[in-house]
N, C-alpha and C positions, 0 to 999 in steps of 0.2 A: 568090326569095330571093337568086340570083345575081346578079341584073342590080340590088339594095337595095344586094348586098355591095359591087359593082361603083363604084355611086354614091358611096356612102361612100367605096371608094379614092380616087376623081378628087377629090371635093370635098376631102376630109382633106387628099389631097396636098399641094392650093393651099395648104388652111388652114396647114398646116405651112411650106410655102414663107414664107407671107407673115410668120408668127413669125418665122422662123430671117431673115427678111430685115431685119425690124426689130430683130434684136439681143433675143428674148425668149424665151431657151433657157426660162425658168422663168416659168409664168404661170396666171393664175387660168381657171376654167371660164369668168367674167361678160366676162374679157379675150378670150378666144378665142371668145367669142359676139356680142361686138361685133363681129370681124374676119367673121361668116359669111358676112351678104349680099353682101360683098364679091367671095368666090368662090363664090356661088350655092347654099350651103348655107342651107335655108328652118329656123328655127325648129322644126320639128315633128320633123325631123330630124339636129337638132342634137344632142341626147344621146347619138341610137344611134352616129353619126359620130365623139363622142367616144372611147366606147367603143370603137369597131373601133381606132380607133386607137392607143389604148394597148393594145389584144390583136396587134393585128399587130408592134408593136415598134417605131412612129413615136414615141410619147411614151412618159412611164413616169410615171404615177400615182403622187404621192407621196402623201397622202391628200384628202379630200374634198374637193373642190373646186379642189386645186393641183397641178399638172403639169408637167414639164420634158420638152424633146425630145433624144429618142436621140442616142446616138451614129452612130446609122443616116441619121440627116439628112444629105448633102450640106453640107459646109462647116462641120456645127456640133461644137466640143467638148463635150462631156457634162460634163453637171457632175461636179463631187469632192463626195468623199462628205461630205467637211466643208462644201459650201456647202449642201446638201441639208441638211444639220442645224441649220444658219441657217434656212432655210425652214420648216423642222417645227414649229417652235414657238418664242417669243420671251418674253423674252430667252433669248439662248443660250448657251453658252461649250462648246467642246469641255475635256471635262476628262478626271482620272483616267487609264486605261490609255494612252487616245488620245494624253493631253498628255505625258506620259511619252514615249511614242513619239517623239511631234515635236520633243521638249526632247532627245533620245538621250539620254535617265535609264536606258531601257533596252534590251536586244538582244531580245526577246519580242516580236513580232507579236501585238495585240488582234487577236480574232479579231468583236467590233463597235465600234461608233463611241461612246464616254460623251458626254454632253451634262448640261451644270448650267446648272438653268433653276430658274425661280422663279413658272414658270405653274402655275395652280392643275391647269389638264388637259391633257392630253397624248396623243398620236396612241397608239392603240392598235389592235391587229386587231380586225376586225368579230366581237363576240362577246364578247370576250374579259372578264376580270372581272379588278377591280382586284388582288387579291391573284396575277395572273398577269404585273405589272407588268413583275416580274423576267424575264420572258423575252423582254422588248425588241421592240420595233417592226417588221418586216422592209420594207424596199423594194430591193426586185429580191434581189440576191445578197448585201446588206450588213442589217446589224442595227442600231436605233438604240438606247441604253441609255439612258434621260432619267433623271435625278438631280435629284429638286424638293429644294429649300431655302426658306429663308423669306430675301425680300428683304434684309434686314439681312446674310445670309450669302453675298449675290453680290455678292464684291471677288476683287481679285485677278488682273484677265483683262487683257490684253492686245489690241491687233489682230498680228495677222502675215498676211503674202501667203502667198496657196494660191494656183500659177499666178497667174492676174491678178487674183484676188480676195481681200475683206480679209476676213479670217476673223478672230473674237472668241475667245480663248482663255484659260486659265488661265495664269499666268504660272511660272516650276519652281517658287521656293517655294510659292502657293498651291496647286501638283499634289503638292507632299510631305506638307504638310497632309494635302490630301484621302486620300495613302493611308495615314496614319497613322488617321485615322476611317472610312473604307474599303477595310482592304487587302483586301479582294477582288474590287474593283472596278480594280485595279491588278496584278490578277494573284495574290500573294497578300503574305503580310507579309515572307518572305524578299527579294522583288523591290524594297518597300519602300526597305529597309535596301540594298540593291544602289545604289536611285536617291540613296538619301541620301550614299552615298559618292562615285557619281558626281557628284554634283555639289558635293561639297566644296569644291575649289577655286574654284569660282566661286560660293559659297553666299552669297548677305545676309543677315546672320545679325541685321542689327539690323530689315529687312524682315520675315520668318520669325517672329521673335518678336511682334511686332508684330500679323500677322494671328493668329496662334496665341492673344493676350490678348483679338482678340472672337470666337474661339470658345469652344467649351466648354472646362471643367477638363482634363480627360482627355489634351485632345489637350496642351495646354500641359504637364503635367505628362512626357507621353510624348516631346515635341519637345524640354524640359529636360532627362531623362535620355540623350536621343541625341545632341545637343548636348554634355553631358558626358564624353561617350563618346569625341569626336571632337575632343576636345581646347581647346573653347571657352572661355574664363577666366571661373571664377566671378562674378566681378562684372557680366559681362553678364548673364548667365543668371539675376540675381537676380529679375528681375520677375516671373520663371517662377513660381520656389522660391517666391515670395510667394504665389501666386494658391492663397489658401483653398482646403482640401476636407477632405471626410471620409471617412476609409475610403480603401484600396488601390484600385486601377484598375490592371490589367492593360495591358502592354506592346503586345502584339498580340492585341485585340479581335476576334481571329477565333479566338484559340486559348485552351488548357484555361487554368482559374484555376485553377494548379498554379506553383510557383517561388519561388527567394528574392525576399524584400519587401527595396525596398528605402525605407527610410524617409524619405530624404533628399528625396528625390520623392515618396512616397507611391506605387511602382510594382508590382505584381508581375510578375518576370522571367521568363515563360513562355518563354522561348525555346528552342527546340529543342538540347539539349545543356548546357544550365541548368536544366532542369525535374526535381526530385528525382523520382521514380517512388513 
């Protein structure tokens, strides 16, 4: 078994040399199995070889079949955890808590990665059952959060560089959006309201409204009473006020439907210090 283990170091080693040589921190199992015969790794031996090597700490297994090399390699930078989330699944956008972060909407550190995809499946742990969705992906010490949508609902993203890489993103207003429909996926709705001020001054408000009319009701309605809020002239915010509904819709969708209504919008104002008891 020592002198199996043994084999596996020397050939992986190669095998890893000749990745990191061609520039291919990130690469498939069918990729790195074409490279074998190269450095004398025979087919039969090819899987076990894999494996030693993402246990030892030469690659890191991001799931089936896809793999990127350590930081342990010689000369190679590890990937960021945002290009890892390009790889995971496609299409991709870092969004929510993440984008917030990157956008400095806010001071709070995510403590995983959000991703808005529009893949019907998505990397999950071995076992794992879909109503455990919610507790996200792991690869190595980071977490991934995937956020499916339905195609029509992926706009909004951006490219921006991460080190040398173009990373696909949510852009700030489609990340205000999203924590208006998921403020707990942004931390919670207090941080919301935090990003929304932060980024007042530089907000496009005729953008914002815009993607907020092909989303749902809800959000449009909750986008026009914050907008209102912040001092935006009625006559823009008319297309809001327009957009049909029935019945009240709560301000922050994470908290009690409890609060003045406010009719103008159709909202009720759960917010914390507005909520009659």
């Amino acid at each position: 078994m020592a002198r199996k283990n043994l084999t596996h170091t020397l050939v992986g080693t190669e095998l890893v040399r000749k990745l990191a040589e061609s520039g291919q921190r990130l690469f498939t199992a069918g990729e790195a199995r074409r490279l074998a015969p190269s450095v004398g790794l025979s087919s039969g031996y090819f899987r076990q070889a894999l494996h030693h090597l993402a246990r030892t700490g030469w690659t890191v297994r991001l799931k089936k079949g896809l793999y990127s090399l350590s930081g342990s390699v010689p000369g190679v930078t590890p990937l960021h955890e945002f290009e890892i989330a390009m790889a995971l699944v496609k299409p991709a956008a870092i969004s929510h808590w993440s984008a917030l972060s990157h956008h400095g909407l806010t001071e709070q550190m995510p403590r995983r990665v959000f991703v808005l995809t529009t893949a019907r499946s998505v990397p999950r742990t071995r076992g794992a059952k879909r109503k455990r969705a919610e507790e996200g992906y792991p690869v190595g010490e980071t977490v991934y959060q995937f956020v499916q949508v339905l195609p029509e609902r992926f706009f909004g993203t951006e490219d921006v560089w991460v080190g040398e890489s173009r990373i696909k993103m949510t852009d700030p207003e489609r990340t205000l959006l999203d924590g208006l429909m998921m403020p707990r996926h942004c931390g919670d709705f207090a941080e919301v309201l935090h990003a929304f001020e932060a980024r007042a001054p530089k907000l496009d408000v005729d953008r914002i409204i815009r993607y907020a009319l092909k989303l749902d009701t809800a959000t449009a309605k909750r986008l026009g009473w914050l907008l209102e809020q912040q001092g935006i002239k009625t006559d823009q915010l008319e297309p809001l006020r327009e957009v049909p509904i029935k019945g009240y819709r709560v301000l922050d969708p994470s908290g009690p439907r409890r609060g003045a209504c406010d009719a103008r919008w159709m909202i009720q104002v759960n917010l914390p210090g507005k909520v009659r008891s």
